[in-house]
C-alpha positions in Angstrom: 43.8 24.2 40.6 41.0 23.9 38.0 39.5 20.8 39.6 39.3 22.6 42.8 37.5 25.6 41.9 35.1 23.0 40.0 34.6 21.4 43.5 34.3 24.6 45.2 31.6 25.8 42.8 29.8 22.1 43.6 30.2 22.5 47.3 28.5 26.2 46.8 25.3 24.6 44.6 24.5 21.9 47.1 24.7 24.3 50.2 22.2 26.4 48.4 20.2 23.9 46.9 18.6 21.6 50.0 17.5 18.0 50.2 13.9 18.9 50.8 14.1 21.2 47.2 15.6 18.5 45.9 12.6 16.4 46.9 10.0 19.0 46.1 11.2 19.2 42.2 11.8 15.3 41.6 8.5 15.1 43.4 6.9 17.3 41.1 9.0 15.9 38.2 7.1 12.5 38.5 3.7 13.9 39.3 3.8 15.8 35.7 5.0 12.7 33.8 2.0 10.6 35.6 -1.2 13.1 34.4 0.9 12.5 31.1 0.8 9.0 31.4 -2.7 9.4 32.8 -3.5 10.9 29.6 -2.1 7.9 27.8 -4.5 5.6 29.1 -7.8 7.8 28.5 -6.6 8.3 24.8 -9.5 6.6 22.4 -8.5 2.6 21.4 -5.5 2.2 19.6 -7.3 1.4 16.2 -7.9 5.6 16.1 -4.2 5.9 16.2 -4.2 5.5 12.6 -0.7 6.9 11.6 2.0 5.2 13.5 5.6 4.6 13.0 6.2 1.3 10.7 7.2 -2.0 12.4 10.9 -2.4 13.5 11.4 -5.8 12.2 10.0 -4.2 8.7 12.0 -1.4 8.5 15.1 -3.8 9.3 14.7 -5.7 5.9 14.3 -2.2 4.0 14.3 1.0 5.8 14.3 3.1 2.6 11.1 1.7 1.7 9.6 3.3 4.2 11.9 7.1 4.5 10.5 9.9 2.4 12.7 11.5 0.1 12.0 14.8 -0.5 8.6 16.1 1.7 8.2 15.5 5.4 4.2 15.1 5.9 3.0 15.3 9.7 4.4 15.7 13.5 6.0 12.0 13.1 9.3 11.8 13.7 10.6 7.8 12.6 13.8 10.0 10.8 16.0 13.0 11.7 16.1 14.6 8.2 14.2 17.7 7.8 14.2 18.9 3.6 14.6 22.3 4.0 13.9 22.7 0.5 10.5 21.1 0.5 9.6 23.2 3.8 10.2 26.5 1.5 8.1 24.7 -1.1 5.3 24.4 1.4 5.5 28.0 2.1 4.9 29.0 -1.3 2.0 26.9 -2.1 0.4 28.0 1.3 0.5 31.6 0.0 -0.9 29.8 -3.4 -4.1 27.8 -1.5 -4.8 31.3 0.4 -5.3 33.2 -2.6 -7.3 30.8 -4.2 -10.0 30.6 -1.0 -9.7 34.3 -0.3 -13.3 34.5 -1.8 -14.7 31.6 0.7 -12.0 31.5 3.3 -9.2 33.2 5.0 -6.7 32.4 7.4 -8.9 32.9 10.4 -11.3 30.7 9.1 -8.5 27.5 8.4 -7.2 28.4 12.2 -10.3 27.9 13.8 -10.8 24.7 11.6 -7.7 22.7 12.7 -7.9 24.6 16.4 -11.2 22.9 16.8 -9.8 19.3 15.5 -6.8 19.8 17.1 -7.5 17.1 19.2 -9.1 14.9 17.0 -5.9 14.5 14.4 -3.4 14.5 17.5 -5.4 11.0 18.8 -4.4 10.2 15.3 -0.5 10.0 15.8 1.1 7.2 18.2 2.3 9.2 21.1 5.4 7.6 21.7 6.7 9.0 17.8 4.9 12.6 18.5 8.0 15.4 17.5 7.4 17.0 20.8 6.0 16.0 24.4 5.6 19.7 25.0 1.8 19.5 22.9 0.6 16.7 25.1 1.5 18.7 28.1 -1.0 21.8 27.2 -3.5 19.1 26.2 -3.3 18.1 29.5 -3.9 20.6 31.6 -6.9 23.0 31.4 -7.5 26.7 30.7 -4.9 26.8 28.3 -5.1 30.0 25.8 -5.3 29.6 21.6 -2.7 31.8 21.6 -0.2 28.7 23.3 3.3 28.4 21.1 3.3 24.6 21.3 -0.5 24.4 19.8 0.0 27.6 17.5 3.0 25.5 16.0 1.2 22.4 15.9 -1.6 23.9 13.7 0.5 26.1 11.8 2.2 22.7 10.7 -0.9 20.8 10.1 -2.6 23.8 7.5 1.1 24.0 5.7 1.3 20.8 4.9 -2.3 20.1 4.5 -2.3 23.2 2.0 0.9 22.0 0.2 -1.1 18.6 -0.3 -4.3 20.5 -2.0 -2.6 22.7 -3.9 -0.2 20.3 -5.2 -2.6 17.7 -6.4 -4.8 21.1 -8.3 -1.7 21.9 -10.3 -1.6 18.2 -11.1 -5.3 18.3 -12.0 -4.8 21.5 -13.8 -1.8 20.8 -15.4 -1.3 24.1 -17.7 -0.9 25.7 -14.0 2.3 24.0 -13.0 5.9 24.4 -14.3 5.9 28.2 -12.5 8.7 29.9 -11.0 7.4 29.0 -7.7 7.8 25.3 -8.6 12.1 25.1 -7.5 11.5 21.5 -5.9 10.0 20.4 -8.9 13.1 21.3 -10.9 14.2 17.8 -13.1 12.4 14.7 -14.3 10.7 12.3 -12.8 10.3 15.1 -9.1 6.4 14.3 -9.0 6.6 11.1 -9.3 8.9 10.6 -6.1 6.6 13.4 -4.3 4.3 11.2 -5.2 6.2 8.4 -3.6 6.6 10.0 -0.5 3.1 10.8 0.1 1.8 7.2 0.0 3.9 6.4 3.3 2.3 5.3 5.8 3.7 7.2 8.5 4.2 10.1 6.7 0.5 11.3 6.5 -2.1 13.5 7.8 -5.6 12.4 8.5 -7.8 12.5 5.3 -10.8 14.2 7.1 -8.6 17.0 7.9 -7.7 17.6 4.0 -11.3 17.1 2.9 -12.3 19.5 5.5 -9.9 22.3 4.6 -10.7 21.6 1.0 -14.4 22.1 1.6 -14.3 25.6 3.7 -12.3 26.5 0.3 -14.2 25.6 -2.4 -17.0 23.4 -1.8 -20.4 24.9 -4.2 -17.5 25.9 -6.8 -18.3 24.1 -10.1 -14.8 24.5 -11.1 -13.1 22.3 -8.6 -14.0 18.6 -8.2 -14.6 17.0 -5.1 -11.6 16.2 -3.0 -12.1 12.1 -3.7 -11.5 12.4 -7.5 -8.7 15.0 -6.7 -6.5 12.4 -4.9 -7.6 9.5 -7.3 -6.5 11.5 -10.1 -3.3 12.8 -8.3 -2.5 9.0 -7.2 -3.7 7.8 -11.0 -0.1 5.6 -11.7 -1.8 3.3 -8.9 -5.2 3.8 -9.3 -5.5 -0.2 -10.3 -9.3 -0.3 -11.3 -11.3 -1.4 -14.3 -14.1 1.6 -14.3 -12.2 5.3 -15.2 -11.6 8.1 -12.2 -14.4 9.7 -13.8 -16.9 7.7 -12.5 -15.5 6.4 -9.3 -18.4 8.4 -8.1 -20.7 6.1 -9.0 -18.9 3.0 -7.3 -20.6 1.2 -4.8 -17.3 1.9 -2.8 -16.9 5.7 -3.1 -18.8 6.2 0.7 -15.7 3.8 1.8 -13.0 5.0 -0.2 -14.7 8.7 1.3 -14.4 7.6 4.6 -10.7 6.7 4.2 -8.0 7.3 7.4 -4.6 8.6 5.0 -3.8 8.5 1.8 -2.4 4.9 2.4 -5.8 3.3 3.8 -7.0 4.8 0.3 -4.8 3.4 -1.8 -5.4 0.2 -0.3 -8.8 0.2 -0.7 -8.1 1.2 -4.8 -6.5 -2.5 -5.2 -9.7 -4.4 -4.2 -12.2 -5.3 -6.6 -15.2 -2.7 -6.8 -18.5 -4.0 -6.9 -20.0 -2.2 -10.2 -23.3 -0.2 -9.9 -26.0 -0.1 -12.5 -27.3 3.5 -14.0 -30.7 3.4 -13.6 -32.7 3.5 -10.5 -34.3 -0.5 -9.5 -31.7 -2.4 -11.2 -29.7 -4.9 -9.3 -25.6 -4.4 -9.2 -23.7 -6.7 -10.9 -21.0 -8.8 -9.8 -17.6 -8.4 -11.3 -16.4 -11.8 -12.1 -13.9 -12.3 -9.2 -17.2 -11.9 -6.5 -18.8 -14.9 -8.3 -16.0 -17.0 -8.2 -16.3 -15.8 -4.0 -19.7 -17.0 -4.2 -19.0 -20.2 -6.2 -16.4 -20.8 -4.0 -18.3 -20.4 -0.5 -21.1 -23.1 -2.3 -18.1 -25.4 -3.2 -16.6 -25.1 0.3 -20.0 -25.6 2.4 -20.2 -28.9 0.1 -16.1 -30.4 0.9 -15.9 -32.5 3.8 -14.1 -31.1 7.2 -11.2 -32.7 6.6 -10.9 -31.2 2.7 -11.6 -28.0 4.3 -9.1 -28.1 6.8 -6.2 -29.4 3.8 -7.9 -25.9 1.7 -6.8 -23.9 4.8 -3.6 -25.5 5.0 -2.2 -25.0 1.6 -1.0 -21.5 2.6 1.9 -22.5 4.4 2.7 -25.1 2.2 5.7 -25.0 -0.3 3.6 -24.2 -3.9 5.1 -24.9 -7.3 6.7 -21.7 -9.2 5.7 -20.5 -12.5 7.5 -22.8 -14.3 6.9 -26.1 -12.7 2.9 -25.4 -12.8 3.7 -24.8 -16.3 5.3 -28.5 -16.4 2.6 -29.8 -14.4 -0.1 -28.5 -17.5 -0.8 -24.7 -15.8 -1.6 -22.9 -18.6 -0.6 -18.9 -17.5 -3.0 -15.9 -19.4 -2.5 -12.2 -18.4 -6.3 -11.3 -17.5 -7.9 -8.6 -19.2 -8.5 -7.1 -15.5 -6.5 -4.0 -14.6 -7.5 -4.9 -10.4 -4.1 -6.9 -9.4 -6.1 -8.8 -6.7 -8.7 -10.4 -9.4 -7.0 -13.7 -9.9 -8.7 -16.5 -11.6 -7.6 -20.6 -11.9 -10.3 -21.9 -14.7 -10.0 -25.4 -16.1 -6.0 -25.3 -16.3 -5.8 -21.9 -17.2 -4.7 -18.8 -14.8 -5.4 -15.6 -15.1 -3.1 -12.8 -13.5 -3.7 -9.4 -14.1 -0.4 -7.1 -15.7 1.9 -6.4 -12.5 4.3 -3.5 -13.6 7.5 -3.8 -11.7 9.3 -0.5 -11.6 11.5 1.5 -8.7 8.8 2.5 -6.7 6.6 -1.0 -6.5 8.3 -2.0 -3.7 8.0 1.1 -1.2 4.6 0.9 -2.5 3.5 -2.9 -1.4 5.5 -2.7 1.5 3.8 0.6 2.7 0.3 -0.9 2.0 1.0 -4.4 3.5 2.8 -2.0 7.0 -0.5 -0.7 6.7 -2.6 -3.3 6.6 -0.6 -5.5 9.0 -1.6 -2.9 11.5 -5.3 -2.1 11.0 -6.7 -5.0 8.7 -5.5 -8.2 10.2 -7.9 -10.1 9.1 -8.2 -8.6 5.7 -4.5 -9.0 4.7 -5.6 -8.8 0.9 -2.4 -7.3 -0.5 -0.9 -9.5 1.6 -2.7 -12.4 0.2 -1.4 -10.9 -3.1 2.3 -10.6 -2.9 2.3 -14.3 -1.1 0.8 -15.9 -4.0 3.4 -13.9 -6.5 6.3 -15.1 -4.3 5.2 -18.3 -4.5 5.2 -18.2 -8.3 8.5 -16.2 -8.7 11.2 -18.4 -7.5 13.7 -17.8 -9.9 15.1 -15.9 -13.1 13.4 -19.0 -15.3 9.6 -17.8 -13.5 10.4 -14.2 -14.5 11.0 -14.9 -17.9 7.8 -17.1 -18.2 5.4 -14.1 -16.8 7.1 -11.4 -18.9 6.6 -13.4 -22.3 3.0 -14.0 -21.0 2.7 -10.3 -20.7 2.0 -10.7 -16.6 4.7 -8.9 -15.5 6.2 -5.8 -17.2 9.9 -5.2 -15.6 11.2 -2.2 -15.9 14.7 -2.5 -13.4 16.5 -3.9 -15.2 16.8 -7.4 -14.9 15.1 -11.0 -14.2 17.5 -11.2 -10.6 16.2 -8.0 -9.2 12.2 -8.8 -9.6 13.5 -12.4 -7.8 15.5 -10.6 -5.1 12.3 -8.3 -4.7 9.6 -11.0 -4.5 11.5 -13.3 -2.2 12.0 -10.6 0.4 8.6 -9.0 0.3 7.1 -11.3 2.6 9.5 -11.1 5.6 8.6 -10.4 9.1 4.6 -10.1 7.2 2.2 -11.8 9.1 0.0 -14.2 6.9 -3.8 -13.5 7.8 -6.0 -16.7 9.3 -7.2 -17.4 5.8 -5.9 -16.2 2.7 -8.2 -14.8 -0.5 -6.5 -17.3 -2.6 -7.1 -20.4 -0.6 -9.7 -22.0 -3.4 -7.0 -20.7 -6.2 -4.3 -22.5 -4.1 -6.2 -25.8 -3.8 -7.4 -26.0 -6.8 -3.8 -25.5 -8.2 -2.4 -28.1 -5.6 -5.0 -30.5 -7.2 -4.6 -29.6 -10.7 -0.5 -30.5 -10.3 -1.2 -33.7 -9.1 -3.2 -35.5 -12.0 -0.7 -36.7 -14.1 -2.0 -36.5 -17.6 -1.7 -32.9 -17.4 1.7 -33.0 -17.2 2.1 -35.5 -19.8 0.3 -33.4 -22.1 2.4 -30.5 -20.6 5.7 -32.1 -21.7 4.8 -33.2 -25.4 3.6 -29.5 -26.0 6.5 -28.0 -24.6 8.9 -30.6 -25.8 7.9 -31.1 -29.0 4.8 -28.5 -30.4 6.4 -25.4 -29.2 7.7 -24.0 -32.0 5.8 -24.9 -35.8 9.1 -26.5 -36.9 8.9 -28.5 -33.4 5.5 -29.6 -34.4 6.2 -30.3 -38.1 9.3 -32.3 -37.1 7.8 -34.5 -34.3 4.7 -34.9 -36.8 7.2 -36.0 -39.4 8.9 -38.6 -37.1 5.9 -39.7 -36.0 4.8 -40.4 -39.6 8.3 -41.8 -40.0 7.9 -44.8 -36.9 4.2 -45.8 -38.6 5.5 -46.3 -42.0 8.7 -48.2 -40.4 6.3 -50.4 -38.3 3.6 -50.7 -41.6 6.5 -51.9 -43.9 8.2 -54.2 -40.7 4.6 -55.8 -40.6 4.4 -56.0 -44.0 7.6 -57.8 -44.3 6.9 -60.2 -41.8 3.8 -60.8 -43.0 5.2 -62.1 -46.4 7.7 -64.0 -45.1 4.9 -66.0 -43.2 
């Protein structure tokens, strides 16, 4: 009886509902979804589309590397999870940011701001990960008022979270202003470091120009805040992996790059390479830190090697290296460098120099974030890349751990030797190598230094038997011992004649 009256009901629809309708909405159906698709393909070149969903095959080796924890940053959507906590948070720290720029700025003034760039910082976001089609939509047709939900809710979200980001990293700046009532998602140790977490991930971003922007209408000519550039680097500061102080970044020959950054991400990237260093004093030439003159010696070198020495230099990438250990065999003598920039590496007559890696919970959402990153829009400059390659090549087991913590080259703080193993060996999957890596000359000249026997002949009788003082005192001793024995066997025979 049930079905009946369903089929009945069915019957009623289609009688009521003709073929040409029918038509007339699928029709229309696909002619909306093409001006969408239209839209697609007159959207700037995919290198603006700077904040994208991470790789598949990435996320497939560690997904949680890549998930934020606690705040949800941008109209991405690579995860279901909305933190309703951190949303309340955002709320209260908007009210915050307002009161601060009510002498400058008001809330008109941020609308109009982010109305105007609306556009701009939507190019920014791969389409097929936006959190709703309905925005594209209005940007497609024309005519359409300010006052349009879809676009009032898209704006409202960008100045939330780009006010939660600026007030935020002020409290950490001004640090006798945090720890207030209004601070419930802070509540516990160790919240600001995983907010901190969460905000290097590289889909979970908004553009920097956006933040610098709304930062600016607030407080720009007000000697009491610093510029929006040493705001993040001291907010960032647990990475900030760089031999001149925050203080003076300003200064860098870098700062117009690391100004022009696209996220949060892209900067802490470029806060890992080495920085040229800029003399005080107008006429004065810059000087090179000591990693761009091994560059330089190592361009001369190369431009001097024959073809075929060049092509085996290229080659050494893929090739099987020695671990810690066995380049310690083969006479590798390991130093921690007195650098605080990971990526300034040095191999100098047997001896090489690694800067201090500290290995703690968050290093690896960290490198894999950067290298997502840069595996997208630096290709070519894989650096960090080039980085983690040449430490997985040297941690290969528990025994290479060991060797770089006693050489004060790795600090490791989980927990054991296994996990930094399990960590390095898995860093590197599904990543791309670039066409030439920055370590090439270190890799060759390592290659070549393994080879000469001597070295590890002299390698063995230090670690065999001068290791220790007593080692050395006993295999002086014996060695003492066998000339005496041979003197007096002489000797003897020499009477006897």
């Amino acid at each position: 009886m049930e079905n009946g009256s369903i089929n009945h009901d069915q019957a009623d629809i289609e009688n009521n509902y003709s073929e040409e309708d029918l038509l007339k909405d699928f029709a229309e159906g696909i002619q909306s979804k093409f001006k969408i698709v239209k839209y697609y393909t007159q959207r700037p070149l995919k290198q603006d589309q700077i904040i994208c969903c991470v790789d598949p095959l990435l996320r497939e080796v560690n997904a949680a590397a890549y998930r934020p924890n606690f705040v949800i940053i941008g109209p991405l959507r690579c995860y279901d999870l909305i933190l309703e906590k951190a949303e309340m948070q955002k709320r209260l720290y908007l009210n915050s940011f307002l009161q601060r720029a009510e002498k400058k700025a008001n809330l008109n003034d941020f609308f109009k701001l982010i109305k105007d760039s609306a556009s701009r910082i939507h190019g920014c976001y791969e389409e097929a990960y936006c959190r709703s089609w309905d925005f594209l939509n209005h940007i497609v047709q024309q005519n359409i008022p300010v006052s349009n939900t879809s676009l009032g809710l898209f704006i409202e979200m960008v100045l939330v979270d780009a006010s939660f980001i600026i007030e935020l990293f002020l409290r950490a700046h001004n640090k006798k202003e945090s720890g207030g009532s209004d601070e419930f998602v802070f509540e516990g140790p160790g919240k600001m470091q995983d907010i901190r977490r969460d905000l290097f991930l590289a889909h979970n971003q908004l553009p920097f120009f956006i933040l610098k922007d709304l930062y600016e209408l607030a407080f720009s000519g007000n000697p009491e805040y610093p510029s929006f550039l040493r705001l993040t680097c001291n907010f960032f500061s647990p990475y900030y992996n760089q031999n001149e102080s925050i203080q003076h970044i300003e200064l860098l020959d870098n700062r117009a790059k690391l100004e022009g950054s696209k996220h949060f991400t892209d900067l802490l990237r470029t806060l890992q390479l080495p920085f040229l260093k800029e003399n005080c004093g107008k006429g004065k030439r810059r000087r090179c830190q000591p990693q761009f003159v091994g560059r330089i010696k190592a361009r001369v070198m190369s431009s001097l090697l024959p073809s075929s020495k060049k092509q085996e230099e290229s080659e050494v990438r893929g090739e099987y290296l020695y671990s810690a250990v066995l380049l310690r065999e083969a006479g590798v003598k390991f130093k921690a460098s007195r650098s605080r920039c990971l990526l300034e590496i040095e191999f100098d007559n047997g001896e090489l120099r690694i800067p201090c890696l500290r290995v703690d919970e968050s290093t690896e959402s960290f490198f894999r974030n950067l290298m997502a990153w840069e595996q997208r829009y630096y290709p070519r400059e894989t650096h960090i890349s080039d980085y983690i390659f040449l430490m997985e090549y040297l941690v290969k087991s528990t025994q290479d751990v060991d060797l770089l913590i006693r050489k004060s080259i790795i600090v490791n703080q989980l927990g054991s030797n296994t996990a930094v193993v399990n960590l390095f060996n898995n860093f590197c999957k599904h990543v791309t190598p670039g066409e030439k890596s920055r370590y090439a000359n270190i890799l060759s000249q390592l290659k070549a230094y393994s080879s000469v026997r001597h070295h590890s002949w002299i390698a063995t009788l230090k670690l065999q038997h001068f290791s220790s003082p007593w080692k050395g005192v006993a295999t002086i001793a014996a060695i003492v011992l066998l000339v005496l024995t041979l003197i007096q066997t002489i000797c003897a025979l020499i009477s006897v004649i």
